[in-house]
C-alpha positions in Angstrom: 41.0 186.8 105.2 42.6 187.2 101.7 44.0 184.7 98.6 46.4 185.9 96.8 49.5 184.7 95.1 53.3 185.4 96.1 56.2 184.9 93.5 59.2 183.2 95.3 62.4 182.0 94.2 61.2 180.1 90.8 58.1 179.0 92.0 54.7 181.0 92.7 52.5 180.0 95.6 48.6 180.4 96.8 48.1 181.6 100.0 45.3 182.1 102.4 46.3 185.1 105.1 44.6 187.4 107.3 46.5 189.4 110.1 48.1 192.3 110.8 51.3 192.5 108.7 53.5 193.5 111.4 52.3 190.6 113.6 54.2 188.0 114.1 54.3 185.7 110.8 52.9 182.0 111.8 53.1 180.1 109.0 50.7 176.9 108.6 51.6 173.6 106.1 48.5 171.5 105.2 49.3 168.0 104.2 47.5 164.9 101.9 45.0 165.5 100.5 44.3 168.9 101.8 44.9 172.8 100.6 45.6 176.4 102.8 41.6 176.3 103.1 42.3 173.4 105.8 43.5 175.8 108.0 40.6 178.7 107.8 39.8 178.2 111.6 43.2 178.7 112.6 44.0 181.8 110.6 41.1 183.5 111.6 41.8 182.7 115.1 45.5 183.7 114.8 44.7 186.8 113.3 42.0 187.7 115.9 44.9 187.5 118.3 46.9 189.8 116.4 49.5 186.8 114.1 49.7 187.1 110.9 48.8 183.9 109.2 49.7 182.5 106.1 48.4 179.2 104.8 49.9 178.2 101.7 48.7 175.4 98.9 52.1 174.0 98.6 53.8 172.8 95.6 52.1 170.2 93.4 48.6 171.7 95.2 45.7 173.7 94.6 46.5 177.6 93.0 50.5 177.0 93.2 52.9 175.9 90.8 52.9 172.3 89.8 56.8 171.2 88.9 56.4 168.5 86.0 59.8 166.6 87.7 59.0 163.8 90.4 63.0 164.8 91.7 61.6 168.5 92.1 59.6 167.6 95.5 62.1 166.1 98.2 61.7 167.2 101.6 64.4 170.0 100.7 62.7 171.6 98.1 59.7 171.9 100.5 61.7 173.7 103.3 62.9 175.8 100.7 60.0 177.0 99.5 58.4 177.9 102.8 62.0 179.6 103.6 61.7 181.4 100.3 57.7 182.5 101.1 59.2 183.7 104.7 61.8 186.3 103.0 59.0 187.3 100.3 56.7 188.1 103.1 59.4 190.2 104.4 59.8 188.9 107.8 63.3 187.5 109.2 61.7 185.3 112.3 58.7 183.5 112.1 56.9 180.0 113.5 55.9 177.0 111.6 52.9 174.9 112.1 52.1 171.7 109.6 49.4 168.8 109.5 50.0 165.4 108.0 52.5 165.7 105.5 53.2 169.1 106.2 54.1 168.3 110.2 57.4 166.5 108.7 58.2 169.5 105.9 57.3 171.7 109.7 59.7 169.8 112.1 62.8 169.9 108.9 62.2 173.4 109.2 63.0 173.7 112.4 65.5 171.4 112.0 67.6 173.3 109.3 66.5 176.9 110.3 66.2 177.6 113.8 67.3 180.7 113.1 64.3 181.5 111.1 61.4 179.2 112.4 61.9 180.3 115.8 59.3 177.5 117.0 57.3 174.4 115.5 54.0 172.8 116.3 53.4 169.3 114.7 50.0 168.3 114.1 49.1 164.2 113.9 52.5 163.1 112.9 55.2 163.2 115.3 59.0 164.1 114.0 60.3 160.4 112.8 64.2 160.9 113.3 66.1 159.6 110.5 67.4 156.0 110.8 70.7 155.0 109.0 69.6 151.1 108.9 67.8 151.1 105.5 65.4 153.9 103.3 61.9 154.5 105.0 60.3 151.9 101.8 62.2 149.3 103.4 61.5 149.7 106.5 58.1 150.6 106.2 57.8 146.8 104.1 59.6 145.1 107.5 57.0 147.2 109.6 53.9 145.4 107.4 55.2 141.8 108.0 56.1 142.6 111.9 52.2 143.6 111.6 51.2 141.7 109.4 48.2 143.9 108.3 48.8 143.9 104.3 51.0 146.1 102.5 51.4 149.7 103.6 49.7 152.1 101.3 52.9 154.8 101.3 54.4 151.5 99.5 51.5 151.5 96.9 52.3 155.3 96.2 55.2 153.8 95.1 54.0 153.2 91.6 54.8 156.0 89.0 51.0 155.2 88.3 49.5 155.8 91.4 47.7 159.3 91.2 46.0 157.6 88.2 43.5 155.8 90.1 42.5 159.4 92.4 42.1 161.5 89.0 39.7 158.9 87.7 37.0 160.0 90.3 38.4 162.8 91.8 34.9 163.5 94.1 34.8 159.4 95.0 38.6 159.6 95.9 38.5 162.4 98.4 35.3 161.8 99.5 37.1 158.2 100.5 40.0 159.6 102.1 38.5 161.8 104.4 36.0 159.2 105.5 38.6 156.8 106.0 40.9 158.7 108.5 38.2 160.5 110.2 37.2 160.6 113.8 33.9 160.0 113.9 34.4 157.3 111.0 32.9 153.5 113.0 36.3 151.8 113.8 35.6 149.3 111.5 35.4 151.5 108.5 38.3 153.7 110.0 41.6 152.8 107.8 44.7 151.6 109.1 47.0 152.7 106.6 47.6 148.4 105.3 45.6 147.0 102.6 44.5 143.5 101.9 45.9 141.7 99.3 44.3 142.6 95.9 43.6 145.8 97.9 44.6 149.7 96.9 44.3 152.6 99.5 40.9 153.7 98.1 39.3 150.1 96.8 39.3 149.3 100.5 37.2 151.9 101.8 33.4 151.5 101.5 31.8 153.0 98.6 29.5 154.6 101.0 31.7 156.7 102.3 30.1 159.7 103.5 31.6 163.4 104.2 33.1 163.9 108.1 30.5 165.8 109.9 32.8 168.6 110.0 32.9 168.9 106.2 30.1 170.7 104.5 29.2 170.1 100.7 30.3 173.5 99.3 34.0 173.2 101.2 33.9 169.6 100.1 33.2 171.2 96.6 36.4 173.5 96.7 38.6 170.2 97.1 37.3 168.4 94.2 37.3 171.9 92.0 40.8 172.3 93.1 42.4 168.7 92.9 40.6 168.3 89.4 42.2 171.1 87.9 45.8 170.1 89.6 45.6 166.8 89.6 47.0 164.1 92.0 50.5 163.6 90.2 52.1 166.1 92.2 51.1 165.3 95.6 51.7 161.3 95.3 55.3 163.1 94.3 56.1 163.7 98.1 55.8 160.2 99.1 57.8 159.2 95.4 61.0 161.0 97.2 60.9 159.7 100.3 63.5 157.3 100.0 65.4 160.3 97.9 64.8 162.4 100.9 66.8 159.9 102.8 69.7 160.1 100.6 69.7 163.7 100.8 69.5 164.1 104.6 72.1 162.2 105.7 74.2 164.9 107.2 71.1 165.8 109.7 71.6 162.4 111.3 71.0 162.5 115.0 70.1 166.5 114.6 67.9 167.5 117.1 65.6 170.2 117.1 66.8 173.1 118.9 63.4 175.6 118.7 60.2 175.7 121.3 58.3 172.9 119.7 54.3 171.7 120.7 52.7 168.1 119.3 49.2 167.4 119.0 47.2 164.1 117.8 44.2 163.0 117.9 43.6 159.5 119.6 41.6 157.9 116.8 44.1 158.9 114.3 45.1 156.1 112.6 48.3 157.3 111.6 49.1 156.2 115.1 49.3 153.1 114.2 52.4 153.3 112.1 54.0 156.3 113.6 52.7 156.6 117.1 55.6 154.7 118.5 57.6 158.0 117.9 55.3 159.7 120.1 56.7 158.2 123.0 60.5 159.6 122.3 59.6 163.1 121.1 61.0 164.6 124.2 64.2 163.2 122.9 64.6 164.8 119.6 63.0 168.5 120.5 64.4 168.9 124.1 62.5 172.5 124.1 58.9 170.1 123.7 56.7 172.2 125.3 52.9 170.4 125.1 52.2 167.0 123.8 48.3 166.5 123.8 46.4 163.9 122.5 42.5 164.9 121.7 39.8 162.4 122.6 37.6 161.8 119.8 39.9 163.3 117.0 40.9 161.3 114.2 43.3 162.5 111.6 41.9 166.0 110.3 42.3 167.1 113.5 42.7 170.9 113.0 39.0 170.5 111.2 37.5 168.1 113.0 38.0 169.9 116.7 39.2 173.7 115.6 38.3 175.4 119.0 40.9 172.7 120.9 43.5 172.9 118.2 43.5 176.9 118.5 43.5 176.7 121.6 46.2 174.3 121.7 48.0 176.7 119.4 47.7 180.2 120.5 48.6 178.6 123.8 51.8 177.1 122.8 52.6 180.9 121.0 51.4 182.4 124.4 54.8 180.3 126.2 57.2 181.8 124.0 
């Protein structure tokens, strides 16, 4: 297992790879707030079975470039740049697996380039079809009064001010946010994405909030030495353009993904509770949906948290195709 960087089409990315180059190139896509290092288990276990695997810090993250432009992070750009990293790696073909954030930047690759992502594995957040009502802020305001659980921290993101608060205490931030979506988190200290009045995303998590089991103190260390050099700006960028990405996406309404595609949650995720009812139609948008699992006892860093299921889960899926 190697870091090293690759110069692509105006922008230079991290990655984390180990492999056989001539495998077959299985590209993973971390998500919020995590780096290529979330995906150690699975590179190594991809690359025992003969894949090469590329994890990538993507833009705004860890050793890659850091665009200064809020505009320069929409859902196209990110496709882009895993296209771009594909053709620099020298491979035509290749599949795509992403977690959190990265599971949405995973499925629009499939959806764009199925001639190139040849198959796509979503991890804790299921594809969320476009909807031509309103732009996902508003929606996602209408979905915390239907609830009526407080206001919706992807809204709080909002604010051109909102990495501010994470940089303060970088260590006390992350610390928070993988406590908070964790699986073996109490339920009543596990987040549900709302926040009481008065409340922000990380001022209503306990101070106390200790380190998943799953998370040692020196990898908990590479987070905070990484996200205090890069900063949070970037990565509260993604959810800045997501009413952008709407505009921009408009001709891929009522697309469905064409490519061999595999889902995989954990039941104590609490992203569940805002996008879970798109689990139910996934079937509908990626006819080709192969496995839908849902792993007891997983909460939201699920390749982490369980990494023997979710290779399994994965090198499974591969093994269909």
């Amino acid at each position: 297992m190697r870091t090293r960087k690759i110069t692509t089409d105006g922008l230079t990315q991290q990655v984390l790879e180990a492999g056989p180059e001539d495998g077959e190139l299985v590209v993973l896509i971390h998500g919020f707030p995590e780096l290529g290092i979330s995906w150690r288990a699975q590179v190594q276990a991809l690359a025992e079975a003969g894949y090469h695997a590329v994890a990538p810090d993507m833009r705004g993250y860890g050793g890659t470039d850091r665009p200064g432009a809020r505009e320069d992070h929409t859902i196209l750009h990110l496709v882009g740049d895993m296209v771009d990293l594909v053709r620099a790696l020298g491979k035509t073909r290749c599949h795509v697996v992403g977690h959190d954030w990265g599971a949405p930047v995973a499925w629009h690759c499939a959806l764009t380039r199925p001639d190139l992502f040849r198959s796509v594995m979503g991890l804790s957040v299921p594809f969320q079809p476009r909807s031509p009502k309103a732009p996902p802020t508003v929606l996602m305001r209408a979905l915390s009064q239907r609830l009526g659980l407080g206001d919706f921290y992807i809204n709080q993101f909002q604010a051109p001010d909102a990495h501010l608060e994470f940089e303060s205490d970088v260590a006390s931030a992350l610390r928070r946010g993988f406590h908070a979506y964790d699986g073996a988190t109490p339920d009543d200290r596990r987040s549900t994405g709302f926040m009481r009045e008065g409340k922000t995303f990380l001022s209503s998590v306990a101070e106390d909030a200790a380190l998943p089991p799953w998370m040692s103190e020196a990898h908990f260390g590479e987070y905070v030495a990484a996200f205090t050099a890069s900063g949070f700006r970037g990565p509260l960028d993604w959810y800045r353009c997501i009413d952008l990405n709407w505009r921009l996406t408009a001709h891929l309404q009522n697309k469905r993904i064409a490519v061999p595609a595999a889902f995989l949650v954990g039941d104590k995720d609490p992203v569940r509770v805002y996008a879970g009812q798109h689990e139910a139609g996934l079937k509908d948008w990626a006819p080709d949906l192969r496995s839908q699992t849902v792993l007891e006892g997983a909460g939201h860093w699920i390749q982490q948290e369980q990494p023997d299921a979710v290779n399994a889960a994965l090198l499974g899926f591969l093994a269909t195709l």
